[in-house]
C-alpha positions in Angstrom: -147.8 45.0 -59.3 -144.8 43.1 -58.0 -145.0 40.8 -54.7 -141.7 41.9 -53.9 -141.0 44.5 -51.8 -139.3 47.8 -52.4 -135.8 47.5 -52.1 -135.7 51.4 -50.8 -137.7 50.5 -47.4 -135.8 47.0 -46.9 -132.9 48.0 -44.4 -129.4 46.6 -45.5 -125.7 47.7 -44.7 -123.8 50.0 -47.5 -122.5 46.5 -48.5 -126.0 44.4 -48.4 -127.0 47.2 -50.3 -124.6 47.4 -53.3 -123.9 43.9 -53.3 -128.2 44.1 -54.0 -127.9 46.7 -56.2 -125.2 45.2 -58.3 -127.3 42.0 -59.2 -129.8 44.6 -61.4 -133.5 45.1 -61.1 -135.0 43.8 -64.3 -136.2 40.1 -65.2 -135.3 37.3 -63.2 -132.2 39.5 -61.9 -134.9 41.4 -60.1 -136.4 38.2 -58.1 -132.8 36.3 -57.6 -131.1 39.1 -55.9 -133.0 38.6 -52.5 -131.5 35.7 -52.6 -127.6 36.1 -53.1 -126.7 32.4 -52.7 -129.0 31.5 -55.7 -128.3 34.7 -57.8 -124.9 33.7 -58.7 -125.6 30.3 -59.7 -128.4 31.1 -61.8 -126.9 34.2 -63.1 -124.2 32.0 -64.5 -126.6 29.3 -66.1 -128.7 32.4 -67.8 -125.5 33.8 -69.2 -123.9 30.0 -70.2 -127.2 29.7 -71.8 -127.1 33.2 -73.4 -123.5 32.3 -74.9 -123.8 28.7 -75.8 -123.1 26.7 -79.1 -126.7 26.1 -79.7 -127.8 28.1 -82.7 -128.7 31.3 -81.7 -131.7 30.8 -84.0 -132.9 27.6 -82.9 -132.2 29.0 -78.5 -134.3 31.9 -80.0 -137.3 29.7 -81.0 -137.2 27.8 -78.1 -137.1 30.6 -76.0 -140.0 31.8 -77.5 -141.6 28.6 -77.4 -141.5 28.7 -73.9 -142.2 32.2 -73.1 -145.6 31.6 -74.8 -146.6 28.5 -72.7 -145.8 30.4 -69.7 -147.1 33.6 -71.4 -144.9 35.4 -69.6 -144.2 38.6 -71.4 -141.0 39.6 -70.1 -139.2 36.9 -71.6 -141.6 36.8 -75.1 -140.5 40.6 -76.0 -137.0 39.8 -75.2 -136.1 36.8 -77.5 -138.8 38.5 -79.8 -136.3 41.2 -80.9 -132.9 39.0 -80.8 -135.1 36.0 -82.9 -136.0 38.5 -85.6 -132.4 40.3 -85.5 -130.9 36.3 -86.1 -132.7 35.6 -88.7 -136.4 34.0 -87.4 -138.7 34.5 -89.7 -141.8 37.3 -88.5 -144.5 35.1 -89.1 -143.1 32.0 -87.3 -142.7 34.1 -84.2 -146.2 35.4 -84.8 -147.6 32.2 -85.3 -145.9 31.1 -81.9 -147.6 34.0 -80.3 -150.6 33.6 -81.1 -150.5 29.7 -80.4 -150.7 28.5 -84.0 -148.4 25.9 -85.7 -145.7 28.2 -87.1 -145.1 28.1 -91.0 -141.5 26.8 -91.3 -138.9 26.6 -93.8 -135.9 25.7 -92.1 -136.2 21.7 -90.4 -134.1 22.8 -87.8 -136.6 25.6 -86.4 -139.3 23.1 -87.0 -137.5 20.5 -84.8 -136.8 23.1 -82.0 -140.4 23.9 -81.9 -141.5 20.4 -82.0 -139.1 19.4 -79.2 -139.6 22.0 -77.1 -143.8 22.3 -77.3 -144.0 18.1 -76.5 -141.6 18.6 -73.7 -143.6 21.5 -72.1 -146.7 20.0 -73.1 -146.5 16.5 -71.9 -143.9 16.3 -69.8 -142.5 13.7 -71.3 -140.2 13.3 -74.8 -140.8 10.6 -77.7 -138.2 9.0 -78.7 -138.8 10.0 -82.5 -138.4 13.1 -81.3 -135.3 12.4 -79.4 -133.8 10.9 -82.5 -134.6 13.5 -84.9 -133.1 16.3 -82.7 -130.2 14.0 -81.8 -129.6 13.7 -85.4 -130.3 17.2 -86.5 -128.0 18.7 -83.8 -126.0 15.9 -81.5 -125.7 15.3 -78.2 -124.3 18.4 -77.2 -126.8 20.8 -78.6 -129.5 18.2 -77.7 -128.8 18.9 -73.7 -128.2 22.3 -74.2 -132.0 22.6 -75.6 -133.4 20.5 -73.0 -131.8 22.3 -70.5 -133.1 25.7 -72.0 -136.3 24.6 -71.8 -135.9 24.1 -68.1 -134.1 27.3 -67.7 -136.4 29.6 -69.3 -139.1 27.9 -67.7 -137.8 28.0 -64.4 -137.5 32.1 -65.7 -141.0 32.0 -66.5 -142.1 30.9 -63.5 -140.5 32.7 -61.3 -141.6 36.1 -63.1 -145.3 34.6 -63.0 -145.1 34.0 -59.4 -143.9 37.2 -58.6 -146.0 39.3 -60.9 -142.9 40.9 -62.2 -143.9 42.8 -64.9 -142.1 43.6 -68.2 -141.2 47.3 -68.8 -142.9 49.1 -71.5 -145.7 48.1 -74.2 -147.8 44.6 -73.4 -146.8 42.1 -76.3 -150.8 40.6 -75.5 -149.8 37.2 -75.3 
């Protein structure tokens, strides 16, 4: 059950309320909309993220990646779908569901899981790993998975703290 409150017993003007309204009730969307002044800025990082030059393949995994550490649902069965419809392999995304070391055959995949699980993991990155990323996908798409990873687990969190739950069937993370 969501610590939020119901939006229909909250009083707000006719323009509180569609202003609230118009920010959606799903997903992070559902949390940031209380909260107008940080709805648009994060609204805008989600969608940059969404549309960036990253691979869609390789954002995918990550976002997977981190879902699981959080296991946060919500986000898992989202990028679940989209990673399978762009080409991630069904038993790599089971194998990061059910916490096991996935069975890769593409190095990039491989290096955006192994970035992605040390970073979340120990809070800190090697530079090995820092180097092979850097070489596998420059500078660019290097930030732009780092920053991801902060994103989505800034998502996760959030969704975690307050018990949103994801609509429909439970992935049983």
């Amino acid at each position: 059950m969501s610590r939020l409150p119901d939006p229909d017993t909250v009083s707000m003007t006719a323009e509180e309320r569609a202003t609230f309204d118009a920010r959606g009730a799903g997903g992070p969307s559902s949390v940031w909309r209380w909260v107008p002044a940080i709805a648009e800025p994060a609204n805008a990082l989600v969608l940059q993220m969404r549309n960036g030059s990253l691979d869609r393949r390789l954002y995918r995994v990550m976002c997977l990646v981190v879902a699981r550490t959080w296991t946060c649902e919500h986000v898992f069965r989202l990028h679940k779908r989209a990673a399978l419809e762009e080409g991630v392999a069904a038993d790599v995304i089971e194998a990061i569901r059910t916490r096991r070391v996935p069975p890769f055959t593409r190095e990039d995949e491989r290096i955006t899981y192994e970035l992605t699980t040390e970073l979340l993991t120990t809070r800190e990155l090697q530079l090995t790993t820092h180097d092979r990323a850097r070489e596998a996908f420059g500078l660019e798409h290097t930030i732009e998975l780092v920053t991801g990873i902060g994103v989505y687990s800034t998502i996760c969190g959030m969704l975690k703290a307050f018990d949103v739950a994801p609509e429909g069937e439970r992935e049983l993370l």
